[in-house]
N, C-alpha and C positions, 0 to 999 in steps of 0.2 A: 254774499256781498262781493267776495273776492272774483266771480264768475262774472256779477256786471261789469266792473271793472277793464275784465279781459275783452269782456263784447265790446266796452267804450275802443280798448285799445283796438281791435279788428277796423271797427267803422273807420276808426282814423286812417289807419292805416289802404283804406279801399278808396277814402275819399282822396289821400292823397295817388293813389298810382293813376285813378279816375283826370287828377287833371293833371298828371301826368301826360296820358295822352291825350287829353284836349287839347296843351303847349305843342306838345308834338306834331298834331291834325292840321293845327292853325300853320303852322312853318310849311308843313309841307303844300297846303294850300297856295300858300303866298309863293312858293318856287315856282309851282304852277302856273298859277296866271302872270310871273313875269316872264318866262320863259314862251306864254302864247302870244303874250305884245312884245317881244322885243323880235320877232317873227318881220323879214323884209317882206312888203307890199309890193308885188309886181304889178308896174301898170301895161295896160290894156290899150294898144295904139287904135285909132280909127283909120280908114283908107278910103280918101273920094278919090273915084277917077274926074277926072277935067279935061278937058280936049283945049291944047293949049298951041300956040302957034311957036315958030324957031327962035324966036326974040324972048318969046314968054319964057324959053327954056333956059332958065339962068340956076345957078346951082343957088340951091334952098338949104338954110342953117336946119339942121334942127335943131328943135324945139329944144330947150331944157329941162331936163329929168325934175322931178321936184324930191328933195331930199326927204326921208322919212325923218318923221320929228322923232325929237332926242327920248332914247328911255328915259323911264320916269326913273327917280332913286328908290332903289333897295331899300324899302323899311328895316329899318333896325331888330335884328333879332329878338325877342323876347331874354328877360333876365332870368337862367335858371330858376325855379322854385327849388328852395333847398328843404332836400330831403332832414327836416326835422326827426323822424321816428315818433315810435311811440312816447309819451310821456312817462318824466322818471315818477315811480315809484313814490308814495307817500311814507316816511318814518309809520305809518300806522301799517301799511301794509308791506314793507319791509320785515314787521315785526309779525305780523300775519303770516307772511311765507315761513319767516324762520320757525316760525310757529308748526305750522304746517311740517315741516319740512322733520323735526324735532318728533312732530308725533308721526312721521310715515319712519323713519328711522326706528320709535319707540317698538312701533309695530312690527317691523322687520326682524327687529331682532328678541323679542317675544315670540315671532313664526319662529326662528331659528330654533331660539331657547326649546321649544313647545316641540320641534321637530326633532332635537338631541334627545330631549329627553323621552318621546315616541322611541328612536331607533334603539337607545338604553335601554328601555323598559320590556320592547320587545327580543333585544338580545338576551336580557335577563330571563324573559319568558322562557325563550330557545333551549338557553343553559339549563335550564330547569326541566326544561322536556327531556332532552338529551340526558339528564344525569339522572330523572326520573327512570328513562328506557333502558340507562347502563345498569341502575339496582334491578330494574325490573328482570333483565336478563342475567345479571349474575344470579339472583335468587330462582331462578328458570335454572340455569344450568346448575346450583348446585344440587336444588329438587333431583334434577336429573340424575344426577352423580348420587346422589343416597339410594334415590332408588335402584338404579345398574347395579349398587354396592349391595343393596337388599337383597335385591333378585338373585343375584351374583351365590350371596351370604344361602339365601334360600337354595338356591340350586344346587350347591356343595355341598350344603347339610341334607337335600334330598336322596344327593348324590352318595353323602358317605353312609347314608341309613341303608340305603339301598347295599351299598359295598358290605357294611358289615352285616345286612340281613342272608346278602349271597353266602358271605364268610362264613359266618354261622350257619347258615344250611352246607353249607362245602365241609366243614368242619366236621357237623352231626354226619354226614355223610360218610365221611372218611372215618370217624369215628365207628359209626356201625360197619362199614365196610371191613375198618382194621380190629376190632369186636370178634366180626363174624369170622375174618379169616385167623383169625387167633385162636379162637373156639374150633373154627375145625382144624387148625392144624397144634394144638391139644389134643384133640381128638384123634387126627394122626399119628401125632407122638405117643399119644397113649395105645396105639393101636400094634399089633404084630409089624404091619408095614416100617414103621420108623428101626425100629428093633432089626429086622431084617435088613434095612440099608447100611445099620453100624456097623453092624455083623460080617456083613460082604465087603466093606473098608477093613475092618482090624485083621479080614480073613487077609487081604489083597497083602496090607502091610507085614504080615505074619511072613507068606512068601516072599515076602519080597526082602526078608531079614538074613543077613550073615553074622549069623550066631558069633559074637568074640570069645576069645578064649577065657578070657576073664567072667564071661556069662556067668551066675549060679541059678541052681534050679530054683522057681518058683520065683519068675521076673515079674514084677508087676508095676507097668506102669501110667500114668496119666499122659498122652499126646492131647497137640494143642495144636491143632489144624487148618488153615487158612486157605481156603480155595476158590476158585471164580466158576460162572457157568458152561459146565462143560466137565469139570472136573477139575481141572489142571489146579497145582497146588502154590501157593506164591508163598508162602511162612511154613514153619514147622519147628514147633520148642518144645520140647519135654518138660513138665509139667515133675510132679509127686514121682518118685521114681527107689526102686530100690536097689538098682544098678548102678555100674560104678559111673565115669565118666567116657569108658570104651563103648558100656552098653548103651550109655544115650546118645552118645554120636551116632551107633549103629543103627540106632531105632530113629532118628532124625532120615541116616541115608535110606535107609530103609520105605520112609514116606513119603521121599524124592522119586526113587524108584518107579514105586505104586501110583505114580500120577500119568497119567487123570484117573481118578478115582473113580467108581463106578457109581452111575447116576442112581437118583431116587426112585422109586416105584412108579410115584408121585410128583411133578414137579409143585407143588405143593411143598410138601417136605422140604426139599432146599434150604442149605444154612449155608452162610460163609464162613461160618467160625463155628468148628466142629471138636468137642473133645470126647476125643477115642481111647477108649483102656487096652492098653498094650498090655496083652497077658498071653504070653506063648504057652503052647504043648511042649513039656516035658518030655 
């Protein structure tokens, strides 16, 4: 209903600009045709010739003009048509617009409402995604980290298996190694060879002694002999002794003397720490 209304107001509104310029047509019409009659009329003379004598030639009035008749009067303009407008509004449709008006507002802000809470609901989503991917990936990197630390755990402990498998065979190794050379140089020692190398030191030390005057016959003593490879002697302490304190100094110099000492048969044999029985010929 409120649609006819507006049509009613259109029609109005065309019929009024319509004789709008109809008023306007007619005025300008009417300037028109006074402005063609009030237009001077030139008249048109005639010419006879006449053959006239000297007496006939008397000078001739002319004629008078005939006045053009008076314009007519200017009809009176037309009275405005006053532009009325559309027609006011009825209280019914007053109340119609507000009406109208009330539920395009209602709707508007229903879009609104409807559209906050879309951008809420999808930010909520977002958040939810996003704190989703941040557990997802912290439980990714700590995976990770267990495992590096597994791997890690495993590889040390393959590692240390391995070290003390090496160990252990380095070990049995050396063990048989220091076995078998202790077994042969027991062997050694028990053999003439070791005996012969002592023998050719206590001989060397023997010469190399300057008997003290306090000597008595039948000296016997323990020497206690420190030497590096090569011979040469770095300590030397008398040990069991039945000499006085002249004899063991003498038997000390005496070992000083005798260095380097004369090597072993055998390098094999080789001791650092050698005790020699100091027992001289009488």
């Amino acid at each position: 209903m409120a649609e006819e209304r507006k049509s009613d107001r259109w029609i109005s509104l065309t019929q009024s600009i319509l004789l709008h310029a109809a008023v306007i047509g007619a005025l300008a019409y009417g300037f028109y045709s006074y402005q063609k009659q009030s237009k001077p009329v030139v008249p048109t003379l005639a010419i006879e010739g006449t053959v006239v004598s000297d007496k006939d030639l008397q000078p001739v009035k002319p004629a008078a003009t005939p006045l053009p008749p008076p314009p007519e009067p200017e009809p009176p303009p037309p009275e405005p048509v006053e532009d009325v407008g559309p027609p006011s509004p009825s209280p019914e449709e007053i109340a119609q617009r507000e009406q109208e008006e009330k539920q395009k507002q209602e709707q508007v802000q229903r879009a609104e409402e409807e559209r906050v809470a879309l951008e809420k609901k999808q930010a909520e989503e977002k958040a939810a995604a996003e704190q989703k991917a941040r557990e997802e990936a912290e439980r990714k990197r700590i995976a990770d980290e267990k495992k590096k630390a597994d791997d890690k755990r495993k590889a040390e402990e393959a590692k240390r298996k391995a070290d003390e498998e090496k160990a252990r065979a380095a070990s049995e190794a050396e063990l048989r190694k220091s076995l078998e050379a202790e077994e042969r140089l027991n062997t050694l020692r028990s053999s003439s060879a070791m005996a012969s190398w002592i023998g050719q030191i206590a001989n060397r030390i023997q010469r190399a002694w300057i008997r003290p005057p306090s000597a008595r016959p039948g000296i016997d003593c323990v020497v206690h002999v420190t030497q590096v490879p090569g011979g040469a002697v770095t300590s030397v302490k008398v040990g069991e002794c039945n000499g006085d304190a002249a004899v063991r100094q003498s038997i000390e110099d005496a070992v000083i003397r005798a260095s380097p000492l004369p090597p072993p048969p055998d390098p094999a044999l080789f001791e650092r720490e050698l005790d020699i029985r100091f027992k001289p010929q009488d």
